[in-house]
C-alpha positions as CSV (number, residue, x, y, z in Angstrom):
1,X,25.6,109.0,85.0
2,X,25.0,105.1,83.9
3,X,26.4,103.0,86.8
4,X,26.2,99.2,86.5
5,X,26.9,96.7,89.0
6,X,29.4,94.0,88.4
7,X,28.3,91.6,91.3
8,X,31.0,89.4,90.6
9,X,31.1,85.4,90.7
10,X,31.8,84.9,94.3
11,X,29.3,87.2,95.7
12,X,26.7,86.1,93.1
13,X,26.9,82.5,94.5
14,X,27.8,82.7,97.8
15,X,27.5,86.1,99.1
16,X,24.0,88.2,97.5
17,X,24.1,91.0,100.4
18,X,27.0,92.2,99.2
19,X,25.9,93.1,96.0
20,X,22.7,94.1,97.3
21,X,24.8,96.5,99.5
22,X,26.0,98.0,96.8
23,X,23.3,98.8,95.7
24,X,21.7,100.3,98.6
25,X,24.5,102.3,99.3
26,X,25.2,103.9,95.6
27,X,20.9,104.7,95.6
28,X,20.8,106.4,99.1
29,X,23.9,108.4,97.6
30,X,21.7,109.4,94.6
31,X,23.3,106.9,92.0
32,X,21.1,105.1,90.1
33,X,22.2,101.6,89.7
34,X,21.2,99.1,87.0
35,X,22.4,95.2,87.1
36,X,23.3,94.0,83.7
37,X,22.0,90.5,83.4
38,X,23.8,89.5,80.7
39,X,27.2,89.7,82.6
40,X,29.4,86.1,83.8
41,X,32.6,86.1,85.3
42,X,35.8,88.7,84.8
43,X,37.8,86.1,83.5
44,X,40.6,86.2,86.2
45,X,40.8,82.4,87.2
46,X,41.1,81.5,83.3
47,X,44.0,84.2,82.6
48,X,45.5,83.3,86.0
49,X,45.9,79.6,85.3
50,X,47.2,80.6,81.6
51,X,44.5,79.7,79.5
52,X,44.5,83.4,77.6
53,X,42.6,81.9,74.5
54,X,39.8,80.1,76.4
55,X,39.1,83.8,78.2
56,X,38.8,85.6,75.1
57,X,35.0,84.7,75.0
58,X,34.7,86.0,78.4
59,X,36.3,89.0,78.0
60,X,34.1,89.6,74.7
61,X,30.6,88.7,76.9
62,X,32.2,91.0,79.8
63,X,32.5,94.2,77.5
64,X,29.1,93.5,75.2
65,X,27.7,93.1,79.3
66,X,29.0,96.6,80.3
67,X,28.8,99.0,77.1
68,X,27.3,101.8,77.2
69,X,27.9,102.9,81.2
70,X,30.0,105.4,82.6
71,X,31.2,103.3,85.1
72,X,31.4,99.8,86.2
73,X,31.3,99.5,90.1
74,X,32.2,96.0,91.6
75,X,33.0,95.4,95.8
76,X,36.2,92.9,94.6
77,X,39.6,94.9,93.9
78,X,40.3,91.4,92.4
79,X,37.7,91.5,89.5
80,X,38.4,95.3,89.2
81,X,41.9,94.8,88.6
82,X,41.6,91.9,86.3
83,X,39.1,93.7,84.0
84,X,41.4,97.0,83.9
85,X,44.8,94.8,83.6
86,X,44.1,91.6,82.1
87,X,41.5,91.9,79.7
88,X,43.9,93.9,77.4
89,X,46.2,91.3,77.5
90,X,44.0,89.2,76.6
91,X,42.6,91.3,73.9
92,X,45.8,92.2,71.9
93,X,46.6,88.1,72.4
94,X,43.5,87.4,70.3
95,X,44.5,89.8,67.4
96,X,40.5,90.9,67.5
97,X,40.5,94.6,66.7
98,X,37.1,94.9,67.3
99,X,37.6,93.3,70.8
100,X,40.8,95.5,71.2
101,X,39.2,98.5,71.0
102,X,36.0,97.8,73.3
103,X,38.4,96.1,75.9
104,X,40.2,100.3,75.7
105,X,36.6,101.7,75.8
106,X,35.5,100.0,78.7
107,X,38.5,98.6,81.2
108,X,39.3,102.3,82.4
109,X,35.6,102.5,83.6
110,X,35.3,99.7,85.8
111,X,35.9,100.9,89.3
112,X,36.6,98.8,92.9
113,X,33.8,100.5,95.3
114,X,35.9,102.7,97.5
115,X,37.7,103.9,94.5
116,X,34.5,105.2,92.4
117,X,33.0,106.9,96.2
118,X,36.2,108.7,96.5
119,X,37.6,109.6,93.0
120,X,34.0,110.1,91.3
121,X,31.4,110.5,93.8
122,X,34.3,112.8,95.9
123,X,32.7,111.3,99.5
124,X,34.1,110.1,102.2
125,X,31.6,110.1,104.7
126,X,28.5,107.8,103.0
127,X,26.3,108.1,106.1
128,X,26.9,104.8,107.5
129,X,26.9,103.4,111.1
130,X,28.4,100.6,112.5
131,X,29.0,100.4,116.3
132,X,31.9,97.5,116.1
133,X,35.5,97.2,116.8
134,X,37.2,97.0,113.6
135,X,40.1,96.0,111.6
136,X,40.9,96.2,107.8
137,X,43.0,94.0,105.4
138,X,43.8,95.5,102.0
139,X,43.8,93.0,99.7
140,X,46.8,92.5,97.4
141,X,44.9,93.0,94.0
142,X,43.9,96.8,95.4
143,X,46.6,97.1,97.3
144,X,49.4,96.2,94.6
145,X,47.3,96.3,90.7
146,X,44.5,99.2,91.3
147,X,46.8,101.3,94.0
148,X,43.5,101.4,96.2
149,X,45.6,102.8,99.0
150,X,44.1,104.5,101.7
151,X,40.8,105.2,100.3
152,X,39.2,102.3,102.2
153,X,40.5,103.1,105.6
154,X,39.5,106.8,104.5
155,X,35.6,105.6,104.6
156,X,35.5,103.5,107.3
157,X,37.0,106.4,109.1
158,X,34.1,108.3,108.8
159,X,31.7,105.4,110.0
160,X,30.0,106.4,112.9
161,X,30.5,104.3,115.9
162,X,33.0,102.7,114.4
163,X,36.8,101.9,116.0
164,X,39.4,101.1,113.2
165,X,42.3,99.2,114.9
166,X,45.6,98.8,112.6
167,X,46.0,95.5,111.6
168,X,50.0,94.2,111.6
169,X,51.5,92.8,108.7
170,X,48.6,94.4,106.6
171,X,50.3,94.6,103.2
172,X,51.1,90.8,103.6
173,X,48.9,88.6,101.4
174,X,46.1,86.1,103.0
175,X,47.2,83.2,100.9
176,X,43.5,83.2,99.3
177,X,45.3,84.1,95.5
178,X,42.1,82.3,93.9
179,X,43.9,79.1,91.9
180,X,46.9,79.2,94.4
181,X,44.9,78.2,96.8
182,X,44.4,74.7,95.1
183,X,47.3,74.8,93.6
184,X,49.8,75.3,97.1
185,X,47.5,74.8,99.7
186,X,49.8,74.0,102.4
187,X,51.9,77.2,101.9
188,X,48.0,79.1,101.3
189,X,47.1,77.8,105.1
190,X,50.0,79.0,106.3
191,X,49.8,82.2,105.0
192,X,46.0,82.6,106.5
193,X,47.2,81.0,109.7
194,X,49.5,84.2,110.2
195,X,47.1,86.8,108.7
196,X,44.2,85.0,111.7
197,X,46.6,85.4,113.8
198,X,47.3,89.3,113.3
199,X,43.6,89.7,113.4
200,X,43.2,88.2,116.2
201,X,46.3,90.3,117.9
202,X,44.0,93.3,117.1
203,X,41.2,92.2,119.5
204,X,38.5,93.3,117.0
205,X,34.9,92.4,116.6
206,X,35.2,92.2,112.9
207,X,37.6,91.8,109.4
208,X,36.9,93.8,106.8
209,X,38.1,93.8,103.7
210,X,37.0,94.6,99.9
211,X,37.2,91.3,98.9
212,X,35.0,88.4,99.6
213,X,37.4,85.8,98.8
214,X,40.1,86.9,100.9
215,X,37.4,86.9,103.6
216,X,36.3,83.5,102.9
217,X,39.9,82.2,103.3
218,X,40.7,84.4,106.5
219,X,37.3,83.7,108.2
220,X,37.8,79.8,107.6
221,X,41.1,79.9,109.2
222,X,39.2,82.0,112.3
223,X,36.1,79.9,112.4
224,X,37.6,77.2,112.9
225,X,40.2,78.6,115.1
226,X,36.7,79.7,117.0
227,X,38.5,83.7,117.4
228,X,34.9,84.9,117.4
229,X,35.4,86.9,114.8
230,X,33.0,88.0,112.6
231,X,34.2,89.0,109.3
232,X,32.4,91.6,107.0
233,X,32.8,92.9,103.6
234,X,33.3,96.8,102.9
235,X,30.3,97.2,101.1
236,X,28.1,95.9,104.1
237,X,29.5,98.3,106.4
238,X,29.3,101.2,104.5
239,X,25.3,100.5,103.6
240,X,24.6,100.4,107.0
241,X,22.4,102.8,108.7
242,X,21.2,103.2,112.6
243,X,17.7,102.7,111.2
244,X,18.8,99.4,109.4
């Protein structure tokens, strides 16, 4: 099986161990990995803020990136989703048949992490550690566009030394929402102001959550709220070992 790595924009700027998670985990479960160079962003904040023509270029670079592979694995139900939902509407927008057609060959292979370790690798227990107090958002692009659903609280079940505490009012929304968080930011605090404080309710260590930019927008609201805590992506628990 060809697996490629779609590190994503976020996580190639500001958060590198993610990715290189990722990568760890998918090798130590036998999957060899390969990191496509040639690959930019997934178009999302272009098609979100309605500029369909100006991300036909990216969609065309994403699928040229990721031909070939048998799957696509990214840690960002946001990215995942975009590339399986978006990029055909941005496809059949352009009239390209060409671009059509590789949008149909590729979007149904890219896969959010916990998805492509339960539905294709069939594993729930990845051999990870992690002896902290835990709670999970699932965020609304998994939750609501890919129909994630319990597959990440599934893994981090089987995480040794690892307490999963519900979180309340899980299935609401962080406020992150990429551009509507510039675009509404008063009503985008607010929203993270509640989600901090239904973490905080929790009394966990650490905030997980398959998505670095709902993390970054949670953990903001918490750093500076000084809760003490920590947050983590999915990825980064799941590639940890007792000997790391």
């Amino acid at each position: 099986m060809r697996v490629a790595l779609m590190v994503t924009c976020i996580n190639d700027a500001l958060y590198p161990g993610t990715g290189e998670a990722v990568v760890r985990l998918l090798r130590r479960l036998g999957v060899d990995v390969e990191f496509p160079e040639a690959q930019t962003c997934c178009a999302q904040p272009m098609v979100n803020t309605g500029y369909l023509d100006e991300a036909v270029p990216v969609v065309r670079g994403f699928v040229s990136a990721f031909a070939g592979y048998d799957a696509v694995v990214t840690p960002s139900g946001s990215c995942a989703g975009s590339a399986r939902h978006q990029h055909s509407i941005v496809a059949r927008r352009s009239g390209d048949a060409g671009l059509i057609a590789a949008v149909e060959e590729v979007a149904p292979r890219v896969y959010e992490l916990s998805e492509f370790l339960v539905d294709v690798l069939g594993v729930t227990d990845v051999g990870a550690y992690y002896p902290h107090t835990v709670t999970y958002h699932p965020t609304c692009h998994s939750l609501r566009m890919l129909g994630v659903g319990d597959r990440p609280r599934r893994l981090l079940e089987q995480v040794r030394g690892l307490t999963l505490l519900d979180l309340p009012g899980e299935d609401q929304c962080c406020g992150f929402g990429g551009t509507f968080a510039v675009k509404n930011a008063d009503v985008s605090i607010a929203m993270g102001t509640d989600k901090a404080r239904h973490v905080c309710d929790t009394g966990a260590e650490v905030l997980v959550a398959g998505d670095n930019s709902c993390l970054t927008h949670i953990g903001g609201v918490l750093s500076r709220q000084r809760a003490g805590v920590r947050t983590v992506h999915l990825a980064e628990i799941l590639a940890s070992t007792e000997a790391s």
